[in-house]
C-alpha positions in Angstrom: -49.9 -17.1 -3.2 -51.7 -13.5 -4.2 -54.0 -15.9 -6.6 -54.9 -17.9 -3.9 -55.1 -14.6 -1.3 -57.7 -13.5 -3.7 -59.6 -16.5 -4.4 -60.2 -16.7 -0.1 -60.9 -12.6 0.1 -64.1 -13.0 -2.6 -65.5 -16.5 -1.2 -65.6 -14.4 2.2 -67.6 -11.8 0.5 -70.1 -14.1 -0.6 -68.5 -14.1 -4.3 -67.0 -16.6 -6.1 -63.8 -16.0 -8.6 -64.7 -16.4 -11.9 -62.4 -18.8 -13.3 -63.8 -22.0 -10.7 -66.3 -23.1 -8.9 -65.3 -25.4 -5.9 -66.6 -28.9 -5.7 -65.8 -31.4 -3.0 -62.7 -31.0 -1.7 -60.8 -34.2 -2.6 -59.9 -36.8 0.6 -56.0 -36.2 1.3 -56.6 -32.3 0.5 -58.8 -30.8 2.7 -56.2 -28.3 5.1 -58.9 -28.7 7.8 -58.4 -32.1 8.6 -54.6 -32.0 7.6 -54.2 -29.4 10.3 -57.0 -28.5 12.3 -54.8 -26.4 14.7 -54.4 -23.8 12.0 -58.0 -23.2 12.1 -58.2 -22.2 15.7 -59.8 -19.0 16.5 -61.4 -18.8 12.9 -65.4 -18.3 12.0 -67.0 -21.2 10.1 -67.3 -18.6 7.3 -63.2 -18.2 7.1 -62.6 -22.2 7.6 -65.1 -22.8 5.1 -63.7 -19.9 2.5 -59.9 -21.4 3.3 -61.2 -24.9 2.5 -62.6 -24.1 -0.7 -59.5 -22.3 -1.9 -57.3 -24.7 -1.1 -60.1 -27.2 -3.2 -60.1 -24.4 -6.2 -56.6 -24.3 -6.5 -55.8 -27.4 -6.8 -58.6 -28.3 -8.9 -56.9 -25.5 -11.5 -53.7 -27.7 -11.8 -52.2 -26.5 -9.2 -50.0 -28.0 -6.5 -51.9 -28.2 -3.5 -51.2 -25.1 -1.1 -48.5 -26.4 1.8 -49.2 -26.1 5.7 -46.6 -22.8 5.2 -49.4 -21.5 2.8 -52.5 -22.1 4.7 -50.7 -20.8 7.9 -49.7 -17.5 6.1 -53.2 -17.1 5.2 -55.6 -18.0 8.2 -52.5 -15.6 10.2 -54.0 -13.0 7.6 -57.5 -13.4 8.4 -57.0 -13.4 12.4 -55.5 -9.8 12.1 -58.4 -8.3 10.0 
């Protein structure tokens, strides 16, 4: 989860991690349209960075990151 902390914290500074760059985020995948009410109260900027991790990550090899995972991490970025 710290990997994928990361990965969101430099696409929101305009940077992107140096291992991936994002490409379309596969039908199935996107956390935005698998749970949209996780998103609520978020800028596009945020939604957009979340999206992209979630696309990086997975297109790395990993597993996709789990509602439990996006929810831990759009939590995050409402406090800051």
């Amino acid at each position: 989860m710290l990997e994928f902390h990361d990965d969101v914290m430099l696409r929101l500074m305009g940077r992107q991690p140096n291992w991936i760059a994002p490409a379309v985020i596969p039908a199935g995948l996107d956390p935005l349209v698998r749970w949209p009410d996780l998103f609520e109260g978020l800028s596009a900027r945020q939604v957009r960075a979340v999206r992209e991790a979630c696309s990086a990550i997975w297109q790395a090899g990993w597993t996709a990151p789990s509602r439990t995972d996006v929810a831990d991490l759009t939590a995050e970025l409402r406090q800051d």
